[in-house]
N, C-alpha and C positions, 0 to 999 in steps of 0.2 A: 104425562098422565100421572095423577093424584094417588096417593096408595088409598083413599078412600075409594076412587075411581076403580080400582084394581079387586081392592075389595069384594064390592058392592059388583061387579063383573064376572068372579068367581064365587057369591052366593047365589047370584041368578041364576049360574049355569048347571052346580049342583041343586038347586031347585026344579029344574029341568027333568030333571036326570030321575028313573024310577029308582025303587029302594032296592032291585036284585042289581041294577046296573050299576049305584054307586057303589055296592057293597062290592063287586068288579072291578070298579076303579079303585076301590082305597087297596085291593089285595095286591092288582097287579103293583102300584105304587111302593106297597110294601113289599115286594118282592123287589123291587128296581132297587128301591132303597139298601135290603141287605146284600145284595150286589156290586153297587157304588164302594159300600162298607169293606167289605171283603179285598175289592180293589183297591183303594184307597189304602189299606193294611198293608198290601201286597206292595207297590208302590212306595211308603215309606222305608220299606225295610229294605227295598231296592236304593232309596236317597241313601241310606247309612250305607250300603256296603258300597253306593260309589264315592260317599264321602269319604270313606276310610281307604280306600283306593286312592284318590287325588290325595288326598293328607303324604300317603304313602310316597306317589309318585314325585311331589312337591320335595319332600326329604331326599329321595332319592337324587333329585335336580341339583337341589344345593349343596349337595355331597360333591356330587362330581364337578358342580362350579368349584367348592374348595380345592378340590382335586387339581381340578385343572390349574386354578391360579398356583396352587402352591408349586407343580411340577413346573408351571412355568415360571416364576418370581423368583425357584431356586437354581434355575439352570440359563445367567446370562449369556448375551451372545458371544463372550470369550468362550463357554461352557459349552458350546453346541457345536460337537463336531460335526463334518458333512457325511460319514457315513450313519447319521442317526437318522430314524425316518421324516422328515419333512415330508410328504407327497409324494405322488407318481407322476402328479401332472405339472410338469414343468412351463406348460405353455401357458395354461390357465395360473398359476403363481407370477409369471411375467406380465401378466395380462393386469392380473391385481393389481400389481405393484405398479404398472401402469397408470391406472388409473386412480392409484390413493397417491402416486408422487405429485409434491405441489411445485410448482412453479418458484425459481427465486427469485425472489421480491428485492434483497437485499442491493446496491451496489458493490461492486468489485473492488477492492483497496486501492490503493493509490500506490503506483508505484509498482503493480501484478504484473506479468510479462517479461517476457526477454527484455535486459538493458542492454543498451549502448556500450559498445567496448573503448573502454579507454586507455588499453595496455601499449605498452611501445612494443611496435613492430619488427621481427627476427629477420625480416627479408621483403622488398618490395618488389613487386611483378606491376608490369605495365602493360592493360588489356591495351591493344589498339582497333583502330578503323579501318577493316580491308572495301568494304563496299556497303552506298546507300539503304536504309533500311527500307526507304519506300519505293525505290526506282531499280536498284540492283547495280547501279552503277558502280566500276572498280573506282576506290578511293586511295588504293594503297600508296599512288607517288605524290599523293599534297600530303602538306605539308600538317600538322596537327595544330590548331589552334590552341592560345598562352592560354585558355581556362578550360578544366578540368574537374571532374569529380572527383572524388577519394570515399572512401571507407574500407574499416577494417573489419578482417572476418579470422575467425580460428576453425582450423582443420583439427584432423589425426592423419597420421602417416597411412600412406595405402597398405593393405592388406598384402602380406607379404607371400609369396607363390611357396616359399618351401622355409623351411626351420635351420636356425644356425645350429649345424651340425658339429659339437668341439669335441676331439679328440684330445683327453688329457693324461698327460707322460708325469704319474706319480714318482718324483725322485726319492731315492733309499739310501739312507747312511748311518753308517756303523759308529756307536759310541763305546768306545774305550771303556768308559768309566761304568757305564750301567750294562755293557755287552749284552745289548741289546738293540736291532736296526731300528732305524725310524722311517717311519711311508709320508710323503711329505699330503698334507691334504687340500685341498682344493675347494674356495670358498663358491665354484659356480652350480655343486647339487648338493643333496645330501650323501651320506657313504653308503655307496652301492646301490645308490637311483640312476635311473637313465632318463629320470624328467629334470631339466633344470630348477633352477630357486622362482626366475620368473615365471616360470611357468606353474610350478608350484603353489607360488600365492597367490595368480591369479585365477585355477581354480580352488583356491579355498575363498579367495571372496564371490566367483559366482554361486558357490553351493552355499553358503552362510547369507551374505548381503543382499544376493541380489535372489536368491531363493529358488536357481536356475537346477533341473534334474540333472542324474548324470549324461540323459541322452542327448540333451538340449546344450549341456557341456563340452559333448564328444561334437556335436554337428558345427559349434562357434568353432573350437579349436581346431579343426581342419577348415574353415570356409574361410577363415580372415589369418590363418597363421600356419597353414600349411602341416599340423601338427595331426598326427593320428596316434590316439589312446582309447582302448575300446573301456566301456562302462565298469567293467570289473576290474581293471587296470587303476581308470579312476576311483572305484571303493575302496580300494588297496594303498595307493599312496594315502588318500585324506585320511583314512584310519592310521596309519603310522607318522604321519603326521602331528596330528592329533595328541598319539600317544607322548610325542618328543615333545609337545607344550605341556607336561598332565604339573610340573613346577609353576605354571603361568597360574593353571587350573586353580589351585591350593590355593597362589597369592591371593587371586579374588575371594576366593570365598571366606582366608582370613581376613580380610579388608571390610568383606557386610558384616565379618563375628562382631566388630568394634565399631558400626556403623550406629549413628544417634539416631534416625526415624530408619527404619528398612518396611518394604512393602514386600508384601507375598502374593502368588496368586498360581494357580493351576488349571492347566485348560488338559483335553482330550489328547490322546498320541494315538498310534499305530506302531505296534515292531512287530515281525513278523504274522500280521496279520488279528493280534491280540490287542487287547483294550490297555496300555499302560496311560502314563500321566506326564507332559513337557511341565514342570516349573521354576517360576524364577521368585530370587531374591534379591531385590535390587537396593538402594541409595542411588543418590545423587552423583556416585562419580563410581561406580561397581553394581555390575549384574550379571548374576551368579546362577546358572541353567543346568537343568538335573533333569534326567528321564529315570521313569521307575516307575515299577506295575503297580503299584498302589498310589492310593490316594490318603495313607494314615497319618497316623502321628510318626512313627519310626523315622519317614523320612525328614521331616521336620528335625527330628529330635539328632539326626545322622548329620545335618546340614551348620544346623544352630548351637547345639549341645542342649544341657538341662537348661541352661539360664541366658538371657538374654540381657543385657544393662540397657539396652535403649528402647524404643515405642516401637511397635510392632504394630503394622496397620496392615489388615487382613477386611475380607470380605464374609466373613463370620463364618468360616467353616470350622467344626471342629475339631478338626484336627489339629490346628493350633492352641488348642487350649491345653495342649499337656507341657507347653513351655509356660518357666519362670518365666515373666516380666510384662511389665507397663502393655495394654494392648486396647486398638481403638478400632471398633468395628466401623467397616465403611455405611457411610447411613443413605449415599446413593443406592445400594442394596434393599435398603429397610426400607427407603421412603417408593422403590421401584415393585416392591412385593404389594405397598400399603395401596398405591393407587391402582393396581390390577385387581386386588378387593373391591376397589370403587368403581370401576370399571364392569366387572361382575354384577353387582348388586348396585345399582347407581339409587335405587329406592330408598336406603339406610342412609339417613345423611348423618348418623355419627361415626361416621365412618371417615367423613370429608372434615369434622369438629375435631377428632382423632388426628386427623393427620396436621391439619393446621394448626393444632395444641404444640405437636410435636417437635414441626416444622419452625417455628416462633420459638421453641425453649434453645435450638438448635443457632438459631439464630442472633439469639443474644450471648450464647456461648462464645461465638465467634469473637463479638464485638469485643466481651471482655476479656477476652484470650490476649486482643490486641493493645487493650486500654489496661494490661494490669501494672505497667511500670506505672503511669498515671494514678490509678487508685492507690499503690499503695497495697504491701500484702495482706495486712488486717480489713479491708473492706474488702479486698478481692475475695479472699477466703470467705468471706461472709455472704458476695456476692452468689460464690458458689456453689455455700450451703444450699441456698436458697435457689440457684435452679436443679439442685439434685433433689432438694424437697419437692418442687415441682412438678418433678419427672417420679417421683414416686409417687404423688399423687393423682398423676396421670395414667399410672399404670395400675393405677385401685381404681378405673373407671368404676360408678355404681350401676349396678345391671345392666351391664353389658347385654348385648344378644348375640347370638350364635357366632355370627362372624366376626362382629370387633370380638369377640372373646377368643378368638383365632387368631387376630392381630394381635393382641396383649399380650399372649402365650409369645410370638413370637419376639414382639419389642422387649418383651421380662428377660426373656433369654440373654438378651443382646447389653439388661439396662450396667452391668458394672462396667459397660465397655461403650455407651456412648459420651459419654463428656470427657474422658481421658485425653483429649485433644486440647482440653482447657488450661490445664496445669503445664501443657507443653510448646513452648513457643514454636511456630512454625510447622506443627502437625496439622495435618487437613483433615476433615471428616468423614474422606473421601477415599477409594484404592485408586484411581483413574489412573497415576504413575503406574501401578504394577501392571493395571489393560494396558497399557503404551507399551510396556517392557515387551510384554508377553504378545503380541499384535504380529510381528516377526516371522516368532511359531505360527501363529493359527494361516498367516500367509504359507508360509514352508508348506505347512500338513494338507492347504487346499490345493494344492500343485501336486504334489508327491504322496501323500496319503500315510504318512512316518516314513519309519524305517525296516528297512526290509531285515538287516538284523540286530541287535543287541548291541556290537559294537558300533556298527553304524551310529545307532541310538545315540552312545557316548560318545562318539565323535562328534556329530552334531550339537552337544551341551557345550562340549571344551570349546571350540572351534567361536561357536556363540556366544559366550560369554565373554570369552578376549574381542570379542570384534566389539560388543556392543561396549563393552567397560572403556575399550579405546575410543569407539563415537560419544560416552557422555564424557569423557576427559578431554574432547577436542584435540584427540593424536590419528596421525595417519594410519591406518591400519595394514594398509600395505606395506610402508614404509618400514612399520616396527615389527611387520611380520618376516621380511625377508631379515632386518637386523636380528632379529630374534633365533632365525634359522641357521644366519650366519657366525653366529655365535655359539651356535648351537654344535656348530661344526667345528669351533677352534676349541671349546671347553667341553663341550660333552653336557652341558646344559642349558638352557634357554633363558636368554636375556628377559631380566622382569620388564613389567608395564613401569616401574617405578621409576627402575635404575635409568631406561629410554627417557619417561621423562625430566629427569634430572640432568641428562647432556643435552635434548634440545634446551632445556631455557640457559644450560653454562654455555652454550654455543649460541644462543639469542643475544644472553651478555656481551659474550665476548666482540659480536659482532657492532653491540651497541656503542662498546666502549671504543671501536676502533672506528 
């Protein structure tokens, strides 16, 4: 229909109409109208107060998305101990995790699995044939046919019913010259233990290595050795134990003083039911384990001193920042916080520009780290002007928004400490060594939940630290544990890690030359 149509429709119908009726319809009209009006006011002023409400609720969203990524980007999964609250529903978290785990795609190594023993044999046993396998028939008086299977297999000795009980006759003799008796001493326990050596350091490697409680302790040692020590017996020895290494203790931890890359790291403890802090200081060949209720600087500065001469690779906490020296923040940290932003907010794609700026300058750090004999240190130097220029103009993003402006705060923080890996050969960009050190602990803590007391605590550091410093040196820990006891008992101090390794390789020689 035509608006001339519509028109021409609506004159005819007011022509219609007498002059009291229209004058009827135009009032009620104008009545409807300031009604409309009215409402329509009424109405808008309702749109502003829910727009400034959604504005509201929209900030308040984003807040607590920051909220959330940050609490979570700054608390990894070393960080999270198990009594923090994750859920109540344990069934439904399995269920999840069910259904988000993928399938491995990958194949299996070559070479995974049990191998083949190919050791010479201490003793051979010959199974025989007494009767058919299918018939039942007796076989035992024929004769065995000339071919035969063979293989070789390794046992342990059976479980022994009761414990070698030694009674030792301490000999006394009087010296003339110093007039004074001598107690002759006996290298099979400590002075005035009634648990032997072996017995000894086999539970200090269930409680350190293998992460076993003291109750789990008590139930092996009587099921397979006939041995009965009740749980407090057990806290008692490892503590004084413990205490007889505390010269081992020292060695290491002078050994990371003078160490060229050291990594740090700290995870969550338990002593006496209170919140302290397990951490380590490792190298390549020492890792150095401390418990203490705080998470500051103090202990740093107790551990390391004021000054540090090598690179310090940390996970950006800072606490670390009140030591002198060279330091390289881990940027699986940084690049772990950036994509939970992205994750959050996937709409912002400078966020995903941001990170792969980042990502790339990170990258070619690497490369040159590797190629600087190659260049040559005047183009190096140059080279690295130029991604440090980079990287600060990476971090003058121009108008940023709310959340990369969140990100920059934190990369700014971080910027004199990410390239530091570049100037130093063989530094990673990474803390992954210190998560490996530190992995132990967070086993220990999910088993046992700390320590029940304070020494315990330090017991658990000492104990830890020699074991682990003896697994990255490739020495037996048992082995130098009981040499260490035993020595311990003829001098009155505890054989170093150093001095052990120094006779196994004069005895590897020795052996070589003959």
């Amino acid at each position: 229909m035509s608006i001339k149509a519509i028109v021409l429709a609506g004159y005819s119908f007011f022509l219609g109409l007498t002059k009291k009726k229209l004058i009827d319809v135009i009032l009620s009209l104008r009545e409807e109208y300031t009604k409309a009006q009215a409402q329509i006011k009424k109405l808008k002023g309702e749109i502003i107060k829910l727009k400034g409400e959604n504005a509201k609720l929209k900030e308040e969203l984003k807040q607590h998305k920051i909220k959330a990524v940050n609490s979570a980007a700054n608390k990894p999964s070393s960080k999270q101990a198990e009594w923090e609250d994750k859920g109540n529903n344990t069934d439904q978290n399995n269920e999840g995790k069910k259904k988000n785990k993928k399938k491995r795609t990958r194949k299996p190594r070559t070479g995974a699995g049990n191998q083949a023993k190919n050791r010479k044999p201490d003793r051979t046993q010959t199974a025989t044939v007494d009767q058919c396998d299918l018939c039942g028939k007796d076989l035992s008086d024929k004769q065995a046919l000339n071919s035969s299977n063979e293989r070789i297999i390794e046992d342990i000795p059976d479980p022994v019913e009761k414990t070698d009980v030694i009674q030792i006759i301490q000999e006394k003799k009087y010296c003339e010259d110093c007039k004074a008796v001598t107690t002759a001493k006996s290298e099979l326990a400590l002075p005035g233990a009634d648990i032997g050596l072996n017995a000894s350091v086999l539970i200090c490697y269930l409680w350190v290595a293998l992460c076993l409680p003291y109750p789990k302790i008590k139930d092996y040692l009587k099921a397979f050795f006939g041995l009965e020590i009740s749980t407090a017996g057990l806290s008692s020895h490892v503590i004084r134990i413990s205490g007889l290494m505390n010269d081992v203790y020292e060695e290491i931890r002078q050994d990371i003083q003078v160490g060229v890359t050291l990594f740090a790291d700290e995870t969550g403890w338990r002593v006496r039911g209170q919140k302290w802090w397990l951490w380590v200081f490792g190298t390549e060949r020492s890792a150095y384990y401390t418990v203490d209720r705080t998470r500051g600087s103090d202990v740093v500065r107790r551990i390391l001193g004021e000054i540090f001469i090598g690179v310090l690779v940390v996970d950006g906490w800072s606490a670390y920042l009140s030591l002198i020296c060279e330091q390289q923040t881990c940027m699986a940290h940084v690049f772990r916080k950036i994509r939970k932003f992205r994750d959050a907010f996937p709409h912002l794609v400078d966020i995903v520009k941001f990170y792969v700026k980042l990502r790339r300058i990170l990258r070619d750090g690497e490369r040159l780290q590797k190629s600087r004999e190659e260049l040559g240190e005047v183009v190096f130097q140059r080279r690295l002007k130029r991604l440090q220029d980079r990287l600060e103009a990476l971090v003058n993003w121009p108008n940023p928004d709310e959340i990369l402006e969140e990100i920059i705060k934190k990369v700014k923080r971080q910027q004199p400490r990410i390239l530091t890996f570049v100037e130093h050969p063989g530094v990673p960009t990474h803390n992954n060594y210190a998560e490996y050190l530190i992995r132990i602990g967070v086993l220990k803590r999910k088993i046992s939940g700390g320590s029940v007391s304070v020494e315990g605590a330090n017991a658990y550091a000492i104990l830890l630290s020699i074991y682990t410093t003896c697994r990255l040196r490739g020495i037996s820990f048992p082995r130098y544990f009981k040499a260490s006891l035993k020595h311990h008992i003829r001098t009155g101090k505890p054989l170093s890690i150093e001095a052990y390794s120094r006779s196994i390789h004069a005895d590897f020689d020795m052996k070589k030359a003959a």
